[in-house]
ROMAR-911012 format. One record per atom (N, C-alpha, C, CB): residue in three letters; x, y, z; chain; residue number from 1. Coordinates in steps of 0.001 Angstrom, whole numbers. Atoms other than C-alpha are relative to their C-alpha. Glycine has a CB too. Example, Ala and Ser with C-alpha at 12.3 -4.5 7.8 and 13.67 -1.06 7.14 Angstrom:
BEGIN
REC/ALA/890/-1190/0/A/1
REC/ALA/12300/-4500/7800/A/1
REC/ALA/900/1200/0/A/1
REC/ALA/-992/27/1246/A/1
REC/SER/-820/-1190/-60/A/2
REC/SER/13670/-1060/7140/A/2
REC/SER/-770/1090/730/A/2
REC/SER/414/462/-1415/A/2
END
This chain:
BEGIN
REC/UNK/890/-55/1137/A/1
REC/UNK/8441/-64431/-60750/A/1
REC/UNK/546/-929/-1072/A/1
REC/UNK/-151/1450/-531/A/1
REC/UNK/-281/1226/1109/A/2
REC/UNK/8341/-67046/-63699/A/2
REC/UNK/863/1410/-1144/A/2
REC/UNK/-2035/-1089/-860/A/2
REC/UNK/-903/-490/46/A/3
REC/UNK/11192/-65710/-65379/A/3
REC/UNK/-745/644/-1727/A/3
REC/UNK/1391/-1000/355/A/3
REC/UNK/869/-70/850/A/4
REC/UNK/8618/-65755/-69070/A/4
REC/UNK/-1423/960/305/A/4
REC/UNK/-212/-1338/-221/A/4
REC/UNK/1464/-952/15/A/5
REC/UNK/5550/-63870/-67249/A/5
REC/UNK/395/1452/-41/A/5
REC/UNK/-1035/-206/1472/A/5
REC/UNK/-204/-1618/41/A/6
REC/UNK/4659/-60543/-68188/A/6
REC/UNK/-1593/-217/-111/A/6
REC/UNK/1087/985/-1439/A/6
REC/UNK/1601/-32/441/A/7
REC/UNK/1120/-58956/-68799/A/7
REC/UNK/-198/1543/-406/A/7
REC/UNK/-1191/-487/1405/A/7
REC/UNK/458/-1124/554/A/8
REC/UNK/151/-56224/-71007/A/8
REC/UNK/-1447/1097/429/A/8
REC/UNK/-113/-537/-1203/A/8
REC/UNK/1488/-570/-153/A/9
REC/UNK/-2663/-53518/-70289/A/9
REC/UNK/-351/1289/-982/A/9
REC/UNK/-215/510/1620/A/9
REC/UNK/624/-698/827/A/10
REC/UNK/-4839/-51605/-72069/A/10
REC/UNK/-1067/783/1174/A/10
REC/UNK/-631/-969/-1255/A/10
REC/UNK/1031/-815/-875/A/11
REC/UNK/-7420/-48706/-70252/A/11
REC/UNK/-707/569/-1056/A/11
REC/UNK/588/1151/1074/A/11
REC/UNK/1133/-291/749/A/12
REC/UNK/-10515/-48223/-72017/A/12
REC/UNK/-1042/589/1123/A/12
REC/UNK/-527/-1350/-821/A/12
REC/UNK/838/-847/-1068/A/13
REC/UNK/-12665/-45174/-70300/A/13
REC/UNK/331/-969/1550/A/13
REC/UNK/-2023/41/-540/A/13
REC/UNK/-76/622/-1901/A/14
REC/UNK/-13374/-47005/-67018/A/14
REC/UNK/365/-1658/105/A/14
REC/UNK/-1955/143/964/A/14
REC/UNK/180/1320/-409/A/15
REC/UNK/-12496/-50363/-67871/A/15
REC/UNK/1736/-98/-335/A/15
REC/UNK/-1321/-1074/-933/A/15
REC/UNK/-1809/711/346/A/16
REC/UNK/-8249/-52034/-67654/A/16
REC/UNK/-674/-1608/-679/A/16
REC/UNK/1434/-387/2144/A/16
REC/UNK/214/1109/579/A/17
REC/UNK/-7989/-54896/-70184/A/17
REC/UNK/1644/-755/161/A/17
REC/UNK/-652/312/-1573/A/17
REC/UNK/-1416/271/-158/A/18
REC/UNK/-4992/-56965/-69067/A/18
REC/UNK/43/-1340/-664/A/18
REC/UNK/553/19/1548/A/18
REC/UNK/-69/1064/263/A/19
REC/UNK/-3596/-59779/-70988/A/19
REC/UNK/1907/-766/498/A/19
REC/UNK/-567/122/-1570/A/19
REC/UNK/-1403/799/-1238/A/20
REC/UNK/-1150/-62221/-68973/A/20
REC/UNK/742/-1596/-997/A/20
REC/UNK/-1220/-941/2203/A/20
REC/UNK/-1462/1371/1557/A/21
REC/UNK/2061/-64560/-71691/A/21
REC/UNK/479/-246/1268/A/21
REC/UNK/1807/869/-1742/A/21
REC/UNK/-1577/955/-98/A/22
REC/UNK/4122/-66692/-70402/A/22
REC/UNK/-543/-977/1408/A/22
REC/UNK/1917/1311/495/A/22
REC/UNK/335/1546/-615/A/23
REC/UNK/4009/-69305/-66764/A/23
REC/UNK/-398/1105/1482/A/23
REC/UNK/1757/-1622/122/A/23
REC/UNK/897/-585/-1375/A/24
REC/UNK/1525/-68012/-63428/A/24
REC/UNK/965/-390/821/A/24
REC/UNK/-1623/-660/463/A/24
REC/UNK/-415/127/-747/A/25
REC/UNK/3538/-68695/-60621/A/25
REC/UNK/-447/685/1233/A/25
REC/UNK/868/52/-374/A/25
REC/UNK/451/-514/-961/A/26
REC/UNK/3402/-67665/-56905/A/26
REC/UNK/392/1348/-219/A/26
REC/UNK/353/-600/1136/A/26
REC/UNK/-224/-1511/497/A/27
REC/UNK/5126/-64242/-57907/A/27
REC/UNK/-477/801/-901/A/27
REC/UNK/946/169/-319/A/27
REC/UNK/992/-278/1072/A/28
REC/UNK/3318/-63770/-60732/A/28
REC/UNK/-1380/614/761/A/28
REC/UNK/-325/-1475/-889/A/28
REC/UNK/1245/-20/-567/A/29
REC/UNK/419/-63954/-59060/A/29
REC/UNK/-27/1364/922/A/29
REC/UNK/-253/-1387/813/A/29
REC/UNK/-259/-1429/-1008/A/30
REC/UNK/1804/-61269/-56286/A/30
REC/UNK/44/1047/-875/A/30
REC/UNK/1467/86/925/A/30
REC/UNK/-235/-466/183/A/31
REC/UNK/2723/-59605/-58695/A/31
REC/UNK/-1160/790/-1215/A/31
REC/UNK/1007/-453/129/A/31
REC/UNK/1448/-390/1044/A/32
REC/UNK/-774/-59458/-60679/A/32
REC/UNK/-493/730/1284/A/32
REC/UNK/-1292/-1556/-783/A/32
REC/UNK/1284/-1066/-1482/A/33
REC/UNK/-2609/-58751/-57209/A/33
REC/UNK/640/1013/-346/A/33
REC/UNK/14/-236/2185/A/33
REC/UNK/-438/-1235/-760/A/34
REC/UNK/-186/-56041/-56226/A/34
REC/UNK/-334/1254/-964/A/34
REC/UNK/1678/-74/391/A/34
REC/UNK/540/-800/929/A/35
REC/UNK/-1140/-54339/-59808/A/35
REC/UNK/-1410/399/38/A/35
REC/UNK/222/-537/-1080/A/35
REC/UNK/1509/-671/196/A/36
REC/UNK/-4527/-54249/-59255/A/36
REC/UNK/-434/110/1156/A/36
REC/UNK/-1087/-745/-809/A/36
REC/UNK/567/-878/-631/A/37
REC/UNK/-4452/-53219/-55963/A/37
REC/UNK/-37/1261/118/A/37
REC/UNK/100/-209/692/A/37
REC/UNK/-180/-1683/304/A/38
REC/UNK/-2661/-50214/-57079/A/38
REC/UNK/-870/702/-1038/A/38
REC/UNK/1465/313/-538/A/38
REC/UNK/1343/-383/1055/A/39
REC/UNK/-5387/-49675/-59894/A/39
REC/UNK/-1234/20/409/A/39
REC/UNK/-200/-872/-1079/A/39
REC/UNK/1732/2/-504/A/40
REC/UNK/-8385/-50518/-57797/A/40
REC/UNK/-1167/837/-278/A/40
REC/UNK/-106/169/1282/A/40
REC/UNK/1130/-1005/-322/A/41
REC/UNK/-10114/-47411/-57625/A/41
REC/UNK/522/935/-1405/A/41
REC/UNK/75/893/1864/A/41
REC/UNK/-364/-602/1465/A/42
REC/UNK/-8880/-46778/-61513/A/42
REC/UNK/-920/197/-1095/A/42
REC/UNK/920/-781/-605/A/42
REC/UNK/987/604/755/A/43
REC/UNK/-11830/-48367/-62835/A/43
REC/UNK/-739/-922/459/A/43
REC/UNK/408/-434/-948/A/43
REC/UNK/1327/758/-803/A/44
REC/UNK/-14936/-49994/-62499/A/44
REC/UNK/-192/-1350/-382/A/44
REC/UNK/-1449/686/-296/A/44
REC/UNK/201/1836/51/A/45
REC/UNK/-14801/-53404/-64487/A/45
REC/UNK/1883/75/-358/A/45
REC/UNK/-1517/-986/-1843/A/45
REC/UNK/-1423/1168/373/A/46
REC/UNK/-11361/-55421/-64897/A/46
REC/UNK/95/-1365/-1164/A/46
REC/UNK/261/-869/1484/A/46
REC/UNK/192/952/626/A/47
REC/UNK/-10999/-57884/-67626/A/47
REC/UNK/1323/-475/-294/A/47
REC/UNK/-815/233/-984/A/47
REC/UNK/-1139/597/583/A/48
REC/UNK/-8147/-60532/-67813/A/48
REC/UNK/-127/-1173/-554/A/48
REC/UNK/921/-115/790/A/48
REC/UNK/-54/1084/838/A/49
REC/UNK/-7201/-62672/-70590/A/49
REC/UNK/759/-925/154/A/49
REC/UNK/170/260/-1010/A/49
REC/UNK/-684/1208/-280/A/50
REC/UNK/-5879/-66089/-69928/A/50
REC/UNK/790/-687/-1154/A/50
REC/UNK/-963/-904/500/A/50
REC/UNK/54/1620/864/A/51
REC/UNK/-5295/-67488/-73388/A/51
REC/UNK/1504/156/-799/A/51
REC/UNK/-1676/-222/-1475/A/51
REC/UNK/-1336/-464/289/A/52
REC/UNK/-1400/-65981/-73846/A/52
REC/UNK/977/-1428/1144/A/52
REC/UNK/162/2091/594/A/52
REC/UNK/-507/364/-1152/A/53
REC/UNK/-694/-67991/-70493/A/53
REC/UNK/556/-1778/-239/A/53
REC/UNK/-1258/311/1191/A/53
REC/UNK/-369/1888/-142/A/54
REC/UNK/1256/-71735/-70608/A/54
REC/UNK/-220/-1001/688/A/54
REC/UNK/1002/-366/165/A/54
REC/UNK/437/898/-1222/A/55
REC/UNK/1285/-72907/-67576/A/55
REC/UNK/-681/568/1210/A/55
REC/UNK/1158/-639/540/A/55
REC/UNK/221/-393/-1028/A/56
REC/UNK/-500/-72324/-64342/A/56
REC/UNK/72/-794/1102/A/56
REC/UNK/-893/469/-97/A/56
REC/UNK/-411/673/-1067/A/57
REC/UNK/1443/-73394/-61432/A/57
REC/UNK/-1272/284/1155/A/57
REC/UNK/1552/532/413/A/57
REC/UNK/1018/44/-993/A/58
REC/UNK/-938/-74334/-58341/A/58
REC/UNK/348/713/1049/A/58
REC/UNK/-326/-1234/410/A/58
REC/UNK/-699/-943/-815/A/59
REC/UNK/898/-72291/-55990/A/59
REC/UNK/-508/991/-329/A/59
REC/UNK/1325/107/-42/A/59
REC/UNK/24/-764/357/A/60
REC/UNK/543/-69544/-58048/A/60
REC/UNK/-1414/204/-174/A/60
REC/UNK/786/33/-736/A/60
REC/UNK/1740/-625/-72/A/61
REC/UNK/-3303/-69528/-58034/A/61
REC/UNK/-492/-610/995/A/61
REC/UNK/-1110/-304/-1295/A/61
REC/UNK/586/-401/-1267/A/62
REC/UNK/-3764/-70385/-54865/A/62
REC/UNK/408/1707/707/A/62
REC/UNK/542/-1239/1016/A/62
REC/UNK/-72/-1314/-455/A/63
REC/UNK/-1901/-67060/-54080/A/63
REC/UNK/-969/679/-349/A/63
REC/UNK/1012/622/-324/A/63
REC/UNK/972/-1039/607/A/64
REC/UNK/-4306/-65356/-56712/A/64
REC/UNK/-1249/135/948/A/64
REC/UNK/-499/-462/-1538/A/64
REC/UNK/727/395/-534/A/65
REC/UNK/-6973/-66645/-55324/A/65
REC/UNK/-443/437/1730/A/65
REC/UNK/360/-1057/-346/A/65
REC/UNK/4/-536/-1496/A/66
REC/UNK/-6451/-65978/-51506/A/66
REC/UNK/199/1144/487/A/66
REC/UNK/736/-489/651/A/66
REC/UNK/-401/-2028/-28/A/67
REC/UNK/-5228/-62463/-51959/A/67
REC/UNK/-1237/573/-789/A/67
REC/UNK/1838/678/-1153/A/67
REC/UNK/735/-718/573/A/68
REC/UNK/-7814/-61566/-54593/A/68
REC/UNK/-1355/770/1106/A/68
REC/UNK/-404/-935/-1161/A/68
REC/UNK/1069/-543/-467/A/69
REC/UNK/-10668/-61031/-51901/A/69
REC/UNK/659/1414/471/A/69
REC/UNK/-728/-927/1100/A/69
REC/UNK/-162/-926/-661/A/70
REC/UNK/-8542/-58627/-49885/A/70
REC/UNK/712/1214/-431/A/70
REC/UNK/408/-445/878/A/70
REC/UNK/-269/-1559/441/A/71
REC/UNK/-7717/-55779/-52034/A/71
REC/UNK/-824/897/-441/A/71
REC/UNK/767/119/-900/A/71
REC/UNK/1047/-1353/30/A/72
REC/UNK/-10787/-54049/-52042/A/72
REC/UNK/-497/-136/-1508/A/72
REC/UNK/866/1752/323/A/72
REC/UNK/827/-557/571/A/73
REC/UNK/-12218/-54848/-55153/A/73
REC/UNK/-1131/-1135/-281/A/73
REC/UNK/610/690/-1087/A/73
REC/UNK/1035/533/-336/A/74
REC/UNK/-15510/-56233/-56048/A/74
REC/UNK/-76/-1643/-1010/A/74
REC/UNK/-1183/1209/-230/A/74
REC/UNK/42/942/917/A/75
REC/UNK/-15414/-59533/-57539/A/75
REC/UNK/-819/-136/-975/A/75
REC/UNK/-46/-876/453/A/75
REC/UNK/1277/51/1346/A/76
REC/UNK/-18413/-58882/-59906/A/76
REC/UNK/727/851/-1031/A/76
REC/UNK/-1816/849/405/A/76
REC/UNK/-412/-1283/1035/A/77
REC/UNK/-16202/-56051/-61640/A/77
REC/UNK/1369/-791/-519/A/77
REC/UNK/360/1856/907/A/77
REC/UNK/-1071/625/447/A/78
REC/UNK/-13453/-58709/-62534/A/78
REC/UNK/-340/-1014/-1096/A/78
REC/UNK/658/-580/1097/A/78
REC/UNK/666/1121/518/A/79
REC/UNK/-14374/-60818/-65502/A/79
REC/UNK/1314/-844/-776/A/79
REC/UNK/-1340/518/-1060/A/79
REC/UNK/-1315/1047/321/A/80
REC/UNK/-11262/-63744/-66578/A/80
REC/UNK/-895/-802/-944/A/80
REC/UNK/805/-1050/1489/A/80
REC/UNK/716/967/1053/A/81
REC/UNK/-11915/-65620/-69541/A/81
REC/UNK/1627/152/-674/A/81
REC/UNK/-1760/649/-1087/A/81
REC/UNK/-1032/558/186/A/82
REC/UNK/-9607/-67496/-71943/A/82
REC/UNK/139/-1392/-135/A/82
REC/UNK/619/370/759/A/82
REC/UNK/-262/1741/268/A/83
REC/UNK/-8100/-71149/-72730/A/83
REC/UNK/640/-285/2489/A/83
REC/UNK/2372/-355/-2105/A/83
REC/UNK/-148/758/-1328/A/84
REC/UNK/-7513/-70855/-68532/A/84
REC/UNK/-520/761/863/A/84
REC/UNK/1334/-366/450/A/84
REC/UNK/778/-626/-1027/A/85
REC/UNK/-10019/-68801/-66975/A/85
REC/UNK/-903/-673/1051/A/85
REC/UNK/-740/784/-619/A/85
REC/UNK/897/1354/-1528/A/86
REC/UNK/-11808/-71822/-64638/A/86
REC/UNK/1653/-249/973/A/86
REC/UNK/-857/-2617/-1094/A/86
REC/UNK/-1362/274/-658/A/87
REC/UNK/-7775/-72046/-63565/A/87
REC/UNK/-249/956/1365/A/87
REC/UNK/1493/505/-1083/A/87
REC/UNK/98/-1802/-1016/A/88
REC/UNK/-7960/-67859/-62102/A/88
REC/UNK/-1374/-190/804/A/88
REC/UNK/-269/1895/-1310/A/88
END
């Protein structure tokens, strides 16, 4: 993991609001999935904020990216926005 990433959350009724500081990387990224596969069935929309984030290594969102289909949740209930949400 980028030794700078972290990501804060917030749970509002049915919705997690996560906001993601510091550099995406490939661990990062594992380490975002692996959070919201353990939350999946926590809540019904997801919203993460990009605009804390520095860099986004390409590694690190291709992981996002290739893992995101397969943890079960619905990509319409995920909404990314931010100064790098066309990145996620």
């Amino acid at each position: 993991m980028a030794n700078n990433f972290k990501f804060k959350t917030d749970s509002v009724t049915d919705r997690i609001q996560l906001k993601l500081y510091g550099d995406f990387d490939g661990s990062s990224a594992c380490e975002l999935i692996n959070f919201l596969k353990a939350f999946r069935n926590a809540s019904n929309q997801i919203s993460i904020d990009t605009n804390n984030l520095n860099t986004l290594h390409p590694f690190g969102l291709e992981v996002f990216k290739n893992n995101l289909g397969n943890i079960g949740i619905n990509k319409k209930n995920i909404s990314i926005f931010g100064k790098h949400q066309f990145g996620l």
